[in-house]
C-alpha positions as a Python dict, from the first residue, in 0.01 Angstrom:
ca = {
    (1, 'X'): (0, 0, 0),
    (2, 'X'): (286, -199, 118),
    (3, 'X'): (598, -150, -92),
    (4, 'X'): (671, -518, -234),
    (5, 'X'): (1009, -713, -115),
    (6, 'X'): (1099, -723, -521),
    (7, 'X'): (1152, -327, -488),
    (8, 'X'): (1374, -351, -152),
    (9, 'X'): (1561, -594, -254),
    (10, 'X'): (1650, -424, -591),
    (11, 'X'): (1717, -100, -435),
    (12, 'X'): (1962, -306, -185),
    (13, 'X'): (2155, -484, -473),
    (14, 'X'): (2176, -124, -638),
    (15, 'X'): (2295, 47, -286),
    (16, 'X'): (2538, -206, -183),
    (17, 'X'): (2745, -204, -517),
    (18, 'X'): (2941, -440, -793),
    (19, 'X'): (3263, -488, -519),
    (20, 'X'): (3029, -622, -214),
    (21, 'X'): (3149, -991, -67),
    (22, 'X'): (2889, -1262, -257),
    (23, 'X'): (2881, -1398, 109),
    (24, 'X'): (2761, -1075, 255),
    (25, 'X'): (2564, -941, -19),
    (26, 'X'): (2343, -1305, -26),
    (27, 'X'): (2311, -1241, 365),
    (28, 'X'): (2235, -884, 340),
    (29, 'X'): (1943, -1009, 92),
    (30, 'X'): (1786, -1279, 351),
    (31, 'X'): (1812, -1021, 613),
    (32, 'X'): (1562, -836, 434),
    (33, 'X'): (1327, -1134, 354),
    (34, 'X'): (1322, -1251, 683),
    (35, 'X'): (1258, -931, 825),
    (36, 'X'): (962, -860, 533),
    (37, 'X'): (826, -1195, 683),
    (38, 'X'): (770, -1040, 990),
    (39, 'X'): (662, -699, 926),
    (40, 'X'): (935, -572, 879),
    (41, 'X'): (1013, -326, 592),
    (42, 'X'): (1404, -278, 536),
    (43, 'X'): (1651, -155, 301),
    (44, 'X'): (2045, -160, 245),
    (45, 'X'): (2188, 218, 236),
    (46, 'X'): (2557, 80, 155),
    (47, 'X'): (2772, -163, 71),
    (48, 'X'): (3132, -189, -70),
    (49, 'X'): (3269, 181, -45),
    (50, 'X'): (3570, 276, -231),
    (51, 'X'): (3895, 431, -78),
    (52, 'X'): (3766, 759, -218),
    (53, 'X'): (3456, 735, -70),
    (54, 'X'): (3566, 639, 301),
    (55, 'X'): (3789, 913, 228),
    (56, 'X'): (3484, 1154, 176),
    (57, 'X'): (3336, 1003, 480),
    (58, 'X'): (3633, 1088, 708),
    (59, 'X'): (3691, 1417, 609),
    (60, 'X'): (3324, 1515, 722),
    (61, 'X'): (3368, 1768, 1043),
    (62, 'X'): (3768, 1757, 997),
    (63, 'X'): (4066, 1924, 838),
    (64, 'X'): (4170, 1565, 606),
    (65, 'X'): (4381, 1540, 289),
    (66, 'X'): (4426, 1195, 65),
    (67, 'X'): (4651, 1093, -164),
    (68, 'X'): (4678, 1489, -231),
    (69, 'X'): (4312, 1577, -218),
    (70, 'X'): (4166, 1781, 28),
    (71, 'X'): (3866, 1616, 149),
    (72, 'X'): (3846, 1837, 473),
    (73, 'X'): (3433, 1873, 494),
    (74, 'X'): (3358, 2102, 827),
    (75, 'X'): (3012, 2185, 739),
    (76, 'X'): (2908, 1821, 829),
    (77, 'X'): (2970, 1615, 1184),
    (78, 'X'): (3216, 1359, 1196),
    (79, 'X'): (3014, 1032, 1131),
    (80, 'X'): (3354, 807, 1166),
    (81, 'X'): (3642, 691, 1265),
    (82, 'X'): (3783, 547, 981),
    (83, 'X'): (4005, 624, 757),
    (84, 'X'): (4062, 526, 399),
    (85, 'X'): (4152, 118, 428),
    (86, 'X'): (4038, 83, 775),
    (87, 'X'): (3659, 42, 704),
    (88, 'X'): (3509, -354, 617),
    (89, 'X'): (3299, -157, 390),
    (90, 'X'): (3638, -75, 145),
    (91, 'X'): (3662, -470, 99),
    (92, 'X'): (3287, -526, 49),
    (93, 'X'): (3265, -714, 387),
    (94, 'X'): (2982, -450, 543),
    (95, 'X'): (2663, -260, 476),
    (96, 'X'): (2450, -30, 653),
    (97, 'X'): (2069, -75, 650),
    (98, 'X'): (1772, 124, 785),
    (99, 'X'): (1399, 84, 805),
    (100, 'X'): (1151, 223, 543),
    (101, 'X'): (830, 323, 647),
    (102, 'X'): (543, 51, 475),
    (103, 'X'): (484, 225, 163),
    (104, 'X'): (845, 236, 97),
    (105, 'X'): (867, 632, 66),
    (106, 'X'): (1054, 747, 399),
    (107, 'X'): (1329, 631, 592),
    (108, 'X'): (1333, 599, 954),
    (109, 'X'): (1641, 567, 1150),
    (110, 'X'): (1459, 541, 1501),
    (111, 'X'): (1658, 275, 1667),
    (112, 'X'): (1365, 96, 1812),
    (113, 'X'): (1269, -286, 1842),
    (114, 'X'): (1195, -363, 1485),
    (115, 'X'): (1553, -205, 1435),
    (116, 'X'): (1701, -400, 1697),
    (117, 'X'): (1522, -690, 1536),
    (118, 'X'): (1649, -655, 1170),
    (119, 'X'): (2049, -674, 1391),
    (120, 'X'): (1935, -1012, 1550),
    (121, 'X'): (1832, -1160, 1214),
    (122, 'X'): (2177, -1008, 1062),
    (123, 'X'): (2353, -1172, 1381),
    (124, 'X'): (2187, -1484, 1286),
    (125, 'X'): (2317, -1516, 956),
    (126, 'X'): (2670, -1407, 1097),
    (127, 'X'): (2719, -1063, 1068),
    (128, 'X'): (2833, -882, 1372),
    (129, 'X'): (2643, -558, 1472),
    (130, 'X'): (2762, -199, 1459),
    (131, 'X'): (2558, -149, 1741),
    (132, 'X'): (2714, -404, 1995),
    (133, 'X'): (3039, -226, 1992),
    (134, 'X'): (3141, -80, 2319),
    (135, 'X'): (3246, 314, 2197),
    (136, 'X'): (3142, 479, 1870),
    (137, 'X'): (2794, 263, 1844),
    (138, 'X'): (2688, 202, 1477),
    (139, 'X'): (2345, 108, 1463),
    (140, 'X'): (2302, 92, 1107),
    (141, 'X'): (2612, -134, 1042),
    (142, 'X'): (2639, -481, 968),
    (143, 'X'): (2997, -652, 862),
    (144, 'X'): (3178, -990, 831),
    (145, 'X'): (3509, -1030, 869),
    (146, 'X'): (3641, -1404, 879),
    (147, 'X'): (3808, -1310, 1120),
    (148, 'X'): (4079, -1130, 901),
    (149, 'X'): (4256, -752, 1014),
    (150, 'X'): (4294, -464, 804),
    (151, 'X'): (4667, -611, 739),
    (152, 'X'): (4567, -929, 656),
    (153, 'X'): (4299, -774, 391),
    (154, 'X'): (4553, -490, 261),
    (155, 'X'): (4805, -818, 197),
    (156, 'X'): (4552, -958, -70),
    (157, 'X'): (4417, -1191, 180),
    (158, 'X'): (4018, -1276, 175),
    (159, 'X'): (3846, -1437, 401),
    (160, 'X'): (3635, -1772, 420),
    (161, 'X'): (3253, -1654, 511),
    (162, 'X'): (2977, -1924, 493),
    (163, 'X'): (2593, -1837, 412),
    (164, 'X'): (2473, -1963, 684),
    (165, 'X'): (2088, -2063, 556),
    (166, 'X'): (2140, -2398, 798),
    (167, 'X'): (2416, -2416, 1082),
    (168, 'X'): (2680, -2540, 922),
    (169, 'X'): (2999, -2587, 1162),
    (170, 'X'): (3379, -2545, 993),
    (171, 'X'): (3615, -2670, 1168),
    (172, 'X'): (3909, -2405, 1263),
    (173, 'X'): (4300, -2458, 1329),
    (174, 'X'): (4526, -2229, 1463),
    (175, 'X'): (4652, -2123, 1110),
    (176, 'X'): (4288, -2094, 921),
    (177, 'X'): (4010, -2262, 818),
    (178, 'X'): (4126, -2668, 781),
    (179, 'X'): (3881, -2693, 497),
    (180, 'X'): (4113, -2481, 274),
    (181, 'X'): (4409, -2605, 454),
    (182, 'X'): (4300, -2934, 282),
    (183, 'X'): (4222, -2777, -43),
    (184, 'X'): (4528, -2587, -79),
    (185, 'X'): (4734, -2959, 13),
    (186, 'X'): (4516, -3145, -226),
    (187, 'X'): (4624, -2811, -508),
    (188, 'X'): (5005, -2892, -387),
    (189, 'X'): (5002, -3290, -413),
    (190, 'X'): (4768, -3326, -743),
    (191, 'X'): (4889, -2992, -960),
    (192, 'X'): (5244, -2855, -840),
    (193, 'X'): (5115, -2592, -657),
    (194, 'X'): (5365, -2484, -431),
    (195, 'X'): (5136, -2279, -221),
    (196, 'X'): (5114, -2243, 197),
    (197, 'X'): (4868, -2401, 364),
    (198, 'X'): (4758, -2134, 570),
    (199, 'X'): (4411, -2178, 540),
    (200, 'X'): (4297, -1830, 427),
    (201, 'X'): (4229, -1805, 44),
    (202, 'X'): (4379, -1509, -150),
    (203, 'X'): (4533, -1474, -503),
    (204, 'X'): (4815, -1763, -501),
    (205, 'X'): (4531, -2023, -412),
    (206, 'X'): (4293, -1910, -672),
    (207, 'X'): (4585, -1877, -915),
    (208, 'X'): (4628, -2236, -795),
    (209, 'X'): (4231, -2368, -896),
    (210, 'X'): (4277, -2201, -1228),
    (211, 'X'): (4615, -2428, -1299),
    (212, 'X'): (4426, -2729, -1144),
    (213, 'X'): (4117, -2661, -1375),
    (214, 'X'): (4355, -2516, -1708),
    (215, 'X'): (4526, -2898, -1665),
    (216, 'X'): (4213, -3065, -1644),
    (217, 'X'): (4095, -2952, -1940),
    (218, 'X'): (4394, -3022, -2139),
    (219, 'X'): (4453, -3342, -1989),
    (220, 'X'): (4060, -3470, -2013),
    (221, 'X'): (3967, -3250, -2313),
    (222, 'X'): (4288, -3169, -2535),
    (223, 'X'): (4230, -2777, -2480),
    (224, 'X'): (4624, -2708, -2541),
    (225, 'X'): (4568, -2434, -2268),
    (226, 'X'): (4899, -2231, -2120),
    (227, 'X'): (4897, -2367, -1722),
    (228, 'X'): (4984, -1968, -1613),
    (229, 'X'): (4709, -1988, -1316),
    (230, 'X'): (4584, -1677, -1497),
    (231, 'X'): (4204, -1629, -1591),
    (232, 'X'): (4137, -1523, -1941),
    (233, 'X'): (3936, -1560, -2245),
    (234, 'X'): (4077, -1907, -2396),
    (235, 'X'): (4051, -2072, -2068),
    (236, 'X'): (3678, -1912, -2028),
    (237, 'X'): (3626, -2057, -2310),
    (238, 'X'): (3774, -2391, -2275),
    (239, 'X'): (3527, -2509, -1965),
    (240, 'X'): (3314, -2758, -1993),
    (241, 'X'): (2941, -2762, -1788),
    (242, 'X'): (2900, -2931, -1544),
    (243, 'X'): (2590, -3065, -1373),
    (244, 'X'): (2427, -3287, -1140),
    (245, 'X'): (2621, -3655, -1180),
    (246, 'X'): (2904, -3517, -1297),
    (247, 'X'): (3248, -3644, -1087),
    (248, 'X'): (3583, -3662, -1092),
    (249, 'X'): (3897, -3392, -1025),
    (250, 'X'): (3712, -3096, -1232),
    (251, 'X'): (3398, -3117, -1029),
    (252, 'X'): (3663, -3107, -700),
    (253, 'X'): (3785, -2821, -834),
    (254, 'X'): (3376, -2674, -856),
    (255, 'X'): (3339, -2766, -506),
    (256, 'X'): (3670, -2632, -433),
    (257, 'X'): (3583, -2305, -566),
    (258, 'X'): (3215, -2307, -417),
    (259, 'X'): (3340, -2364, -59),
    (260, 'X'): (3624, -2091, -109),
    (261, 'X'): (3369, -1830, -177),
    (262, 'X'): (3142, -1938, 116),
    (263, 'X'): (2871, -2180, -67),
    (264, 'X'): (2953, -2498, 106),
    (265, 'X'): (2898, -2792, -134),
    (266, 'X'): (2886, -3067, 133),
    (267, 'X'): (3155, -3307, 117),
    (268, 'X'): (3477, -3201, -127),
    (269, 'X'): (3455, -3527, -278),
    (270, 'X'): (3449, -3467, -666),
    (271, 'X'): (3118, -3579, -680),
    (272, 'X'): (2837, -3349, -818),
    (273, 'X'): (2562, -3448, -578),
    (274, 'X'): (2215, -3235, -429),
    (275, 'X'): (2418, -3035, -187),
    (276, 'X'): (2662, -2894, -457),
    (277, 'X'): (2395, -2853, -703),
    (278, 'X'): (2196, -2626, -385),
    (279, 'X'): (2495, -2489, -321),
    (280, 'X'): (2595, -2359, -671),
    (281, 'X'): (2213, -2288, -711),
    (282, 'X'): (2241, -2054, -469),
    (283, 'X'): (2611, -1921, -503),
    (284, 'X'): (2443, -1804, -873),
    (285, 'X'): (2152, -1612, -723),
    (286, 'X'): (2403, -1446, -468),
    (287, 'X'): (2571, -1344, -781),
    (288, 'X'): (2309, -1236, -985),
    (289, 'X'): (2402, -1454, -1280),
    (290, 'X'): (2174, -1742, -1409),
    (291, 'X'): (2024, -2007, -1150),
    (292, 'X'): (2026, -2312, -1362),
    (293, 'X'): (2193, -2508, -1162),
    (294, 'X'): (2498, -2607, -1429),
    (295, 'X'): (2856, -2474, -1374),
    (296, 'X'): (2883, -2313, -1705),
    (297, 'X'): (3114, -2061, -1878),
    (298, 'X'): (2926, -1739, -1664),
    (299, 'X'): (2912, -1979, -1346),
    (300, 'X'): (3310, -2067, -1399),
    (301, 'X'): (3409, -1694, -1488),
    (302, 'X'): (3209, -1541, -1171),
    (303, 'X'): (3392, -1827, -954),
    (304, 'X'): (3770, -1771, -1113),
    (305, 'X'): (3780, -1431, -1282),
}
């Protein structure tokens, strides 16, 4: 019998972890229905990996120490290159797959057409493939990277990924992605912000939506919030849901925060229309919180927390 897509998906979401990029996690996931569609059984073997963990990894077939531990392991080859902070996998932006025989029961790691197959559908979606690379070929590997180094990660940077179910084209500038360019001039004009525009979203822009959304509230709903940018229980508990028909400045910031974790909501008009509501449908499924379809308290504490 052929082991059902419910069970490889579940052992995926299990395998690739709580700290895996929403982005890559909801790609990793059509990956493997795509590739069920055509035959093709396949299942994730890793996702976000700790510091710890990579530093396991490196240690395998060499003499290694980390932050004082020993984690020297010469009874098993070297299987990479990378140390602790120098993997995609330690900032949830890659996972490894391999195919599963049709019952489910064995893996196979034969790289062979349906293999090569399961990297073109993972290419597709915009991953690049471990096994394109040019030394050190990693078949089973799969990352996005938004174009972002190690540095640029390690800085509390994150980078802009899209799920690409249609081809959706983002227009770039030399600095970052002009989307959040315009979101983070829009936070600057309308709440104070005082944050670069350098198109890349890390802490000081989301720190930025929470002021925009902790003003809102008070200013449209009397919530006597603190405007700190930080995310905590009063201001969880201060949202309001939104749904489809909703507009004005809170459901910019929704958009906002849709399009800076890769769910693009169509125009960033403040106007709660089918594409947001498709896009926030499926930014909750990515997240494996409820798919109703209204930015509620879990939906707003997922996006901002």
């Amino acid at each position: 019998m052929t082991v059902a897509l419910r069970t490889l998906l579940d052992r995926s979401v299990k395998r690739m972890g709580k700290g895996i990029n929403p982005v890559v996690k909801a790609s990793a996931l059509e990956t493997l229905e795509r590739a069920y569609t055509e035959g093709i059984t396949v299942q994730i073997s890793a996702g976000h990996r700790s510091l710890e963990e990579q530093a396991a990894l490196y240690g395998q077939g060499r003499v290694y120490s980390y932050n004082g531990k020993s984690y020297s392991n010469l009874a098993k080859p070297i299987v990479t290159n990378a140390k602790p902070g120098q993997s995609y996998h330690n900032y949830g932006l890659a996972i490894d797959f391999f195919i599963v025989s049709d019952d489910g029961k064995r893996a196979i790691w034969t790289v062979d057409s349906k293999w090569q197959r399961v990297a073109a559908i993972g290419k597709d979606l915009g991953f690049k493939w471990g096994g394109d690379w040019s030394s050190f070929k990693d078949y089973p590997h799969l990352e996005m990277t938004g174009g972002l180094s190690f540095a640029l990660l390690q800085a509390g940077k994150e980078p802009h990924l899209t799920f690409k179910l249609e081809k959706i084209e983002i227009p770039k500038t030399s600095k970052g992605d002009s989307h959040i360019i315009s979101i983070q001039k829009t936070l600057n004009s309308r709440y104070k912000a005082n944050i670069e525009g350098d198109g890349f979203y890390g802490p000081k822009t989301r720190s930025a939506l929470i002021k925009g959304l902790q003003t809102e509230l008070n200013k449209q709903y009397n919530k006597k919030l603190i405007v700190d940018g930080k995310w905590g229980p009063k201001t969880k508990t201060a949202t309001v849901t939104l749904k489809k028909g909703a507009a004005g400045n809170i459901t910019w910031i929704l958009q906002a925060a849709l399009y800076l974790k890769g769910f693009h909501p169509g125009p960033l008009d403040g106007e709660f229309g089918g594409k947001t509501e498709a896009a926030l449908f499926q930014y909750q499924k990515a997240s494996k919180i409820s798919a109703d379809k209204l930015a509620g308290q879990e939906t707003w504490d997922e996006l901002l927390a």
